[in-house]
ZAMARGU-4260 file (C-alpha; in steps of 0.2 Angstrom, whole numbers, plus 5000, padded with zeros to 4 digits):
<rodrens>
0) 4638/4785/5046 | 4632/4789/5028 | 4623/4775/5017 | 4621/4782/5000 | 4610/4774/4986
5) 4610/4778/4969 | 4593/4777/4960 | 4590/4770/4942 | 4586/4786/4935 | 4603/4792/4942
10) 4597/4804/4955 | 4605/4799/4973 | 4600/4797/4991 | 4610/4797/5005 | 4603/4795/5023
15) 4612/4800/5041 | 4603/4790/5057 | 4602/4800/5071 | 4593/4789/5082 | 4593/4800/5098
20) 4587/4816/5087 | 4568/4823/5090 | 4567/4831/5070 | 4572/4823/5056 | 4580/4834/5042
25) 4574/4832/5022 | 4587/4841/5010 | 4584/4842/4992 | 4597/4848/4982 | 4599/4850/4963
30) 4614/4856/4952 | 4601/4871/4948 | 4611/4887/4955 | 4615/4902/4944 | 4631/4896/4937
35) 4620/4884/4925 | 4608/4899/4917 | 4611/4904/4900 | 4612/4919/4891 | 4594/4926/4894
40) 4591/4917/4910 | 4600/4927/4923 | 4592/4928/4938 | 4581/4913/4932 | 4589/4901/4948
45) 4583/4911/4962 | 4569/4918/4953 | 4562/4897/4952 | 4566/4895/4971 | 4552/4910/4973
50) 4541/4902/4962 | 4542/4885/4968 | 4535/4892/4985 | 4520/4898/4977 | 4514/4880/4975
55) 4512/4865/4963 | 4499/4858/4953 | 4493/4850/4968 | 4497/4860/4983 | 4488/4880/4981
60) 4499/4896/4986 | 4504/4894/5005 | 4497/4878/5007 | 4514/4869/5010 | 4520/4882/5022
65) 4504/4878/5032 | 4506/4859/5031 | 4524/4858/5035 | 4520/4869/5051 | 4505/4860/5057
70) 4519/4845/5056 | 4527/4854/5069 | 4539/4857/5057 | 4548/4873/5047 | 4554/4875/5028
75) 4568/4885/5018 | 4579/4886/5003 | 4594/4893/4997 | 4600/4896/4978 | 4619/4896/4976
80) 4631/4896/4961 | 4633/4880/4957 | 4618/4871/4966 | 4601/4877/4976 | 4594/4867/4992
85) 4574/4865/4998 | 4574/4858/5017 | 4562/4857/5030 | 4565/4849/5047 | 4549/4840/5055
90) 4547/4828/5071 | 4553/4813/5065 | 4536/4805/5063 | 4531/4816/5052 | 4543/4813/5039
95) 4535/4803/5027 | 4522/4816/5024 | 4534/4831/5024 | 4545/4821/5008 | 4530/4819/4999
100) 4524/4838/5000 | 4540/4843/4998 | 4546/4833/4985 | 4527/4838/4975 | 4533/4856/4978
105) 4550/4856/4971 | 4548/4844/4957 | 4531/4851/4948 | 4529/4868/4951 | 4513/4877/4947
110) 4524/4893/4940 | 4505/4902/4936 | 4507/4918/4925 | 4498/4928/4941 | 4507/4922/4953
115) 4523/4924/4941 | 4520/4942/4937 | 4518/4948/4954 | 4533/4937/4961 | 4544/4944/4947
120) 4541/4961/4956 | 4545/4953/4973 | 4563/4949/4966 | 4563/4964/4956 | 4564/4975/4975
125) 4575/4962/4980 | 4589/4967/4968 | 4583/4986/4971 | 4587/4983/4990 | 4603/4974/4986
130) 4610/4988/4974 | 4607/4999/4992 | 4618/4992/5002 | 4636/4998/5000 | 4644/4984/5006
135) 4636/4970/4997 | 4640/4981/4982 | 4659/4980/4987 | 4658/4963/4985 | 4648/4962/4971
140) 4660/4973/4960 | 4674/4960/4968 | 4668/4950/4961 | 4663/4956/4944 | 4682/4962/4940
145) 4689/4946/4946 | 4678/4932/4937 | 4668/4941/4923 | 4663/4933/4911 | 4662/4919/4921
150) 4644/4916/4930 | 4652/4918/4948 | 4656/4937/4944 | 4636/4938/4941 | 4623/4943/4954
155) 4616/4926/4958 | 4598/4940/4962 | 4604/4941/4939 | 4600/4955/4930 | 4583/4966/4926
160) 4585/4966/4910 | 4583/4947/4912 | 4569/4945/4923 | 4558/4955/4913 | 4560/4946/4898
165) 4555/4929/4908 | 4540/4919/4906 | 4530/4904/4917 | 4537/4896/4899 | 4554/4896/4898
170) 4555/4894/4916 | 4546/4877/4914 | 4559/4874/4902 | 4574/4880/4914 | 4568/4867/4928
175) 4563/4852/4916 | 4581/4854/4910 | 4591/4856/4928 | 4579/4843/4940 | 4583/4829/4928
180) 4590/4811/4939 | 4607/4815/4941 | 4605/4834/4944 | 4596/4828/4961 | 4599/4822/4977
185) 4589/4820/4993 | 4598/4818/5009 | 4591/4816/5027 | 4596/4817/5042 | 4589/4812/5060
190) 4578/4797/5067 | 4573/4787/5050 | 4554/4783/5053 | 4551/4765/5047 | 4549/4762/5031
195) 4556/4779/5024 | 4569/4774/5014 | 4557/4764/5004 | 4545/4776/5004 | 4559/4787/4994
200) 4562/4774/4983 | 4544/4772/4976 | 4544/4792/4976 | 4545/4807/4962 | 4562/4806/4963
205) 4563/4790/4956 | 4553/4797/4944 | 4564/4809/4936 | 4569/4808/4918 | 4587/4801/4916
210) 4598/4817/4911 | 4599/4823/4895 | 4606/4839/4897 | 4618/4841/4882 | 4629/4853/4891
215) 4632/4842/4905 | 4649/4839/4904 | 4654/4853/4896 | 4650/4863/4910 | 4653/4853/4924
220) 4670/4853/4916 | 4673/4872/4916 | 4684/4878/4927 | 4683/4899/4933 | 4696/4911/4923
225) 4703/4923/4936 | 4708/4940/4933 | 4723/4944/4943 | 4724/4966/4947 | 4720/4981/4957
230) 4708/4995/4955 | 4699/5008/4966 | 4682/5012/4967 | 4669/5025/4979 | 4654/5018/4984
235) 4639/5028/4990 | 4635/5028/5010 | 4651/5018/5013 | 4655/5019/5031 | 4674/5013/5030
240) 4685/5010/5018 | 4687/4993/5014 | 4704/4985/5007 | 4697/4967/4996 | 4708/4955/4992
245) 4703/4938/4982 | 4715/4925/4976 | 4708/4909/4966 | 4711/4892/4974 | 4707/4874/4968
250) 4689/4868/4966 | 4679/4859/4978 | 4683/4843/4970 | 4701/4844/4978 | 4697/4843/4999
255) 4714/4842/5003 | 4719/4859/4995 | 4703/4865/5002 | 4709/4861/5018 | 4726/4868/5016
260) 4715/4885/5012 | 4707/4886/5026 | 4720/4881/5038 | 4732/4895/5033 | 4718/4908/5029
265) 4717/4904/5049 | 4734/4906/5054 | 4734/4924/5043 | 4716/4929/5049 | 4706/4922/5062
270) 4704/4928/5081 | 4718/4940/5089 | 4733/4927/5088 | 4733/4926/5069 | 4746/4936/5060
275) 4737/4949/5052 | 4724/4954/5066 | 4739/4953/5078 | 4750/4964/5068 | 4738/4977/5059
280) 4723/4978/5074 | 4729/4974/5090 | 4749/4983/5088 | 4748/4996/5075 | 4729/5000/5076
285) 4724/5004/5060 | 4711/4994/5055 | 4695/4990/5063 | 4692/4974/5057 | 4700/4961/5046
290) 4699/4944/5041 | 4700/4929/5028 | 4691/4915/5023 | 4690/4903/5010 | 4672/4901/4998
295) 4672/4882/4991 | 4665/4881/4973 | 4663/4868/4960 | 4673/4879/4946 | 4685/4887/4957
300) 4686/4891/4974 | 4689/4908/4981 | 4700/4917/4996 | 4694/4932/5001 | 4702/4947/5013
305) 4694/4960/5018 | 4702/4974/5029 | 4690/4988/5036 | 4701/5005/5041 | 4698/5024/5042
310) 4700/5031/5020 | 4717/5040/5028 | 4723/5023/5034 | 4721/5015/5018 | 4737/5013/5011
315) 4747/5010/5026 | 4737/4997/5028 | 4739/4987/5013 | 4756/4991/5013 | 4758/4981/5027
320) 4746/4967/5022 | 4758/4967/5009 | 4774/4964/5019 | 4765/4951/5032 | 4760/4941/5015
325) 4778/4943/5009 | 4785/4937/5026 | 4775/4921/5025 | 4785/4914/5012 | 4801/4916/5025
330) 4793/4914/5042 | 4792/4899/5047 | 4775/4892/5056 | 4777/4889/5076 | 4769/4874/5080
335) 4758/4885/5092 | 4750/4893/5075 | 4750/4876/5066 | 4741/4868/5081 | 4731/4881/5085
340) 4724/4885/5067 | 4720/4863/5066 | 4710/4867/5083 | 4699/4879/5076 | 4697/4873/5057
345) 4695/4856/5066 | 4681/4862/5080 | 4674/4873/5066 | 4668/4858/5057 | 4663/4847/5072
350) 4651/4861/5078 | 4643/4861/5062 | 4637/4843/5064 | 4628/4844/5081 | 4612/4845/5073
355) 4599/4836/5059 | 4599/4851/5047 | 4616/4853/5046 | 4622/4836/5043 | 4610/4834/5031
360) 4618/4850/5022 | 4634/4844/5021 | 4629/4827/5015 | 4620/4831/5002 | 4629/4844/4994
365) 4644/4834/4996 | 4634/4818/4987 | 4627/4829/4975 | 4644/4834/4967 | 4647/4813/4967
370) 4659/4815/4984 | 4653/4801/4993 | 4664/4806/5011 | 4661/4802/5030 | 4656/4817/5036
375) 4673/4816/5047 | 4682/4815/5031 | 4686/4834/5033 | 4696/4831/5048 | 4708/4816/5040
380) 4710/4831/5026 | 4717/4843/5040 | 4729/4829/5045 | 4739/4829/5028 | 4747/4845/5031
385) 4760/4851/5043 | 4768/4868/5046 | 4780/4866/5033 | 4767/4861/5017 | 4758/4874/5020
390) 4772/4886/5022 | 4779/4877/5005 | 4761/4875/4994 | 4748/4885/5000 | 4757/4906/5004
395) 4764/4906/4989 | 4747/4907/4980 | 4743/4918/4994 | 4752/4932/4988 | 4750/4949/4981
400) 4755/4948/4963 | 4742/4934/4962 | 4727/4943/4970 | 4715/4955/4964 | 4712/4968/4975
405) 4700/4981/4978 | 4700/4998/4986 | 4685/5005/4992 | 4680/5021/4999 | 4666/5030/5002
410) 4660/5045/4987 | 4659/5056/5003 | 4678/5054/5006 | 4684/5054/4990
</rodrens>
């Protein structure tokens, strides 16, 4: 059960009991992720979670890390498109303590120039590493045909060009402007330590200024522009060729069509009894993997395909993904598939709740885009669909004509 509180600056809390739990989960999250930078700032999300971790005003490089351990606890963050996350999961008593380092850490950041220069280098080989890797770069050139200009067809890492240009300056200016009240929320999860919930009320999150971004609502509002297409590419050190396939779908405000998603993304692609493994890997044999799934974001979700088969194998198989899409309009789903893919999407979602940290994710990054749902809300979504809905509203905007797709292979083969 989820209590959620709204503070007077705007910024919100929302609490999970766990009584029998040993650890108790504290989730900061904050509409901060790479889909918020402007021009110049690319890379400037991910670049701020590294430098939060080098300290605050109050806390030197490395002391957090070695006061959250002692706790007999652990840390981590994650920058996304639309939002970034700082966590750390402590023994339950220790939770007052942890909030207050962690909450010193996030929302005043030292962001020294030394420690700035020789981090920018860190994230410099970070993109360096990432342009190595063949695959990500399938995905990341997906990406960029499909949504460019829109920030989800950038590298979330940003650009060089970028980075180099930043300063300890304008990075205090990019965090003063995103950790604002009602860019923040802090959710926890686990055995709530008396006195904790007051002790977040009287915290720095209360303190933060009341938003004033002026492109709030302009942004928030902005929904992706999708390219519909198909083009072929070589990639360096490819090992298969890979066949990509992205359609858009509605944004994470709309769970029911979210659910729709990943229900049929199920009955097409997941496990051996799904259509398209059934057909193209286990009786035809010409890929070696494939599957689907469904990536929820604020401005425009995505569904994503991706087929792995031998460069010779290439067209036959999307020929064939082709005609099995096709067929979906016509083919009615068996009760077997339609149960079966509820089981999965269903057990998917309760096995992601099993522990502190993960109901704590899902809490807050629901609460921090203003859904306020029980965390079994998913579940009532799945229930709104049968066979013939989905047949009906969700494979027609699974088809071809509507996709972009992608074919890769390696410069080797080529």
């Amino acid at each position: 059960m989820l209590e959620h509180r709204t503070l007077h600056n705007g910024s919100n809390l929302v609490t999970a009991a766990i009584p029998d739990a040993a650890l108790t989960c504290l989730d900061f999250w904050c509409r901060g992720g790479s889909a918020w930078e402007r021009s110049g700032e690319e890379g400037m999300a991910h670049f701020l979670e590294h430098m939060v971790f080098k300290g605050s005003r109050r806390l030197g490089p490395g002391e957090f890390d070695r006061r959250i351990e002692a706790l007999g606890g652990s840390s981590n963050a994650a920058t996304g498109f639309d939002d970034v996350h700082y966590h750390v999961l402590v023994p339950s008593a220790e939770s007052k303590e942890a909030l207050d380092l962690l909450l010193d850490l996030v929302l005043d950041p030292a962001l020294e120039q030394d420690s700035f220069s020789m981090e920018r280098e860190v994230v410099l080989e970070e993109i360096a590493q990432y342009r190595d890797q063949p695959d990500d770069q399938v995905l990341q050139t997906l990406l960029e045909l499909c949504c460019a200009p829109h920030s989800y067809g950038r590298p979330i890492l940003g650009w060089e060009n970028s980075l180099r240009e930043m300063s300890p300056g304008g990075m205090r200016s990019y965090h003063h402007r995103r950790y604002q009240g009602a860019n923040c929320c802090l959710s926890v999860a686990g055995a709530l330590e008396e006195g904790l919930i007051s002790h977040v009320l009287s915290s720095p999150l209360a303190a933060l200024d009341t938003l004033m971004d002026s492109d709030q609502n302009t942004r928030t509002q902005s929904s992706l522009s999708f390219h519909s297409g198909r083009q072929c590419r070589t990639f360096p050190r490819l090992e298969a060729a890979r066949l990509m396939m992205v359609w858009p779908v509605a944004s994470a405000d709309d769970q029911l069509a979210i659910a729709g998603a990943d229900l049929a993304t199920t009955i097409l692609a997941e496990g051996r009894r799904s259509r398209l493994v059934q057909k193209l890997r286990e009786e035809l044999q010409i890929v070696e993997s494939i599957d689907m799934d469904v990536t929820t974001l604020e401005q425009g979700s995505l569904v994503m395909l991706e087929a792995c088969c031998p460069a010779e194998q290439i067209e036959g198989v999307e020929m064939e993904i082709h005609q099995q899409l096709n067929s979906s309009l016509t083919t009615a789903i068996t009760d077997e598939e339609f149960h079966r893919a509820l089981q999965l999407v269903g057990n998917g979602h309760r096995f992601s709740l099993e522990a502190p940290g993960a109901v704590a994710a899902s809490a807050g990054s629901q609460t921090l885009w203003g859904r306020h749902r029980d965390l079994l809300a998913p579940l009532q979504d799945l229930m709104h669909w049968n066979a013939s809905t989905l047949r009906e509203r969700v494979m027609p905007l699974l088809q071809p004509q509507h996709s972009f797709t992608l074919i890769a292979r390696s410069e080797d083969n080529a």
